[in-house]
N, C-alpha and C positions, 0 to 999 in steps of 0.2 A: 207107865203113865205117871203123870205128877198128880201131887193133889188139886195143883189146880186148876188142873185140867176135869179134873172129878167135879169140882164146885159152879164151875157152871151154870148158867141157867140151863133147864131142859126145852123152851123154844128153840136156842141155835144150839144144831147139831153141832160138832166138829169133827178131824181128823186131827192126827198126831200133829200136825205142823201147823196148828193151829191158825187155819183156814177156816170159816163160816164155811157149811155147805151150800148156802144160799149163794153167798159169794163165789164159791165154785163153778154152781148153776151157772151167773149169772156170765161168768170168764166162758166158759162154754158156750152159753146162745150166743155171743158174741162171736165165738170163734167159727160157728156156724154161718154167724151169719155175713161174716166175711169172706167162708167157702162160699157161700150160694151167690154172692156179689162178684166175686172172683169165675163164678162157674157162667152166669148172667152175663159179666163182660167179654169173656170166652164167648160167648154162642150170641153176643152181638157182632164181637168183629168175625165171626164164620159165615153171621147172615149179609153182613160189609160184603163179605169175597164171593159169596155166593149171587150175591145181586149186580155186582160190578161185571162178574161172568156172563150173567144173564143179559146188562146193556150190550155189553159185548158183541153175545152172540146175534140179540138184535138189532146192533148196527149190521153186521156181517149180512144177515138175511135182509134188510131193508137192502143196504149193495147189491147182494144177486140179485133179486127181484128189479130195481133199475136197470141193470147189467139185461136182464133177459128181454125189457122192454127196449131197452133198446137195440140190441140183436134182429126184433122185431121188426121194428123201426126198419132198420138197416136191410133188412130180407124184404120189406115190402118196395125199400128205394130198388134194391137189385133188380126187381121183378118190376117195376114202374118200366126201369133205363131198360132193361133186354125187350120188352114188347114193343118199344119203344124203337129200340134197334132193327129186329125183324118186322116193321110193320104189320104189326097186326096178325101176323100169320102162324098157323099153327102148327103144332109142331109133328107132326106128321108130313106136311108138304114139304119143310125143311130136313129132316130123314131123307127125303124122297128125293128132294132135288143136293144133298150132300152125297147120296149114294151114285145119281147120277155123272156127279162132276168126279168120282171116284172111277166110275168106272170106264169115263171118256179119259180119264189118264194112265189107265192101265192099259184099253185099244190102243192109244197113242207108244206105250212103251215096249210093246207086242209089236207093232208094227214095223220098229226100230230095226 
C-alpha cells in the first residue's frame, strides 16, 4: 500500500484500486438490478407463450363444442328425414315386414 492510500479519510472505505466501497455497493445494486429486470422480462415473454397457448387452446375447445352442436343438429335432421321416410312406423313392424320380404325370397329361390 501507498501512503496515500493510508491518509485517507476514515468515512470512505477503500480497496487496493482505489474504488469507494460505497461506489462498489452502488455498481453492484445496479448490477442486480439489471439481473432482476432481465429475470422480469424472462418471465414476461414465458407468461406471452403461455397465454397465447391458452387462446389457443380455447379457440380449439370453442371449435369442438360448435363441431358437436352441430353433429347434433345433423342427427336430429337424420332422424326428422328417416321418420319421415317410414311413416311414422315403428321400428319393430319394419324388422317384421323386412324379415318377411326375406323370407318370401328365399321360398321363391327354394322353389327354383
Amino acid at each position: 500500500m501507498t501512503f496515500a492510500l493510508i491518509q485517507q479519510p476514515l468515512g470512505e472505505p477503500s480497496d487496493d484500486f482505489g474504488c469507494s466501497l460505497s461506489s462498489w455497493r452502488l455498481n453492484s445494486g445496479r448490477e442486480r438490478k439489471r439481473e432482476r429486470n432481465g429475470k422480469l422480462s424472462q418471465s414476461d415473454e414465458e407468461l406471452k407463450i403461455v397465454l397465447e397457448r391458452m387462446d389457443t387452446k380455447e379457440k380449439e375447445l370453442k371449435n369442438l363444442k360448435e363441431a358437436a352442436v352441430e353433429d347434433a343438429n345433423d342427427l336430429r335432421k337424420l332422424y326428422s328425414l328417416a321418420q319421415e321416410r317410414i311413416g311414422e312406423r315403428n321400428i319393430g313392424n319394419l324388422a317384421i315386414k323386412k324379415l318377411k320380404q326375406e323370407r318370401a325370397s328365399v321360398t321363391k329361390f327354394l322353389k327354383r
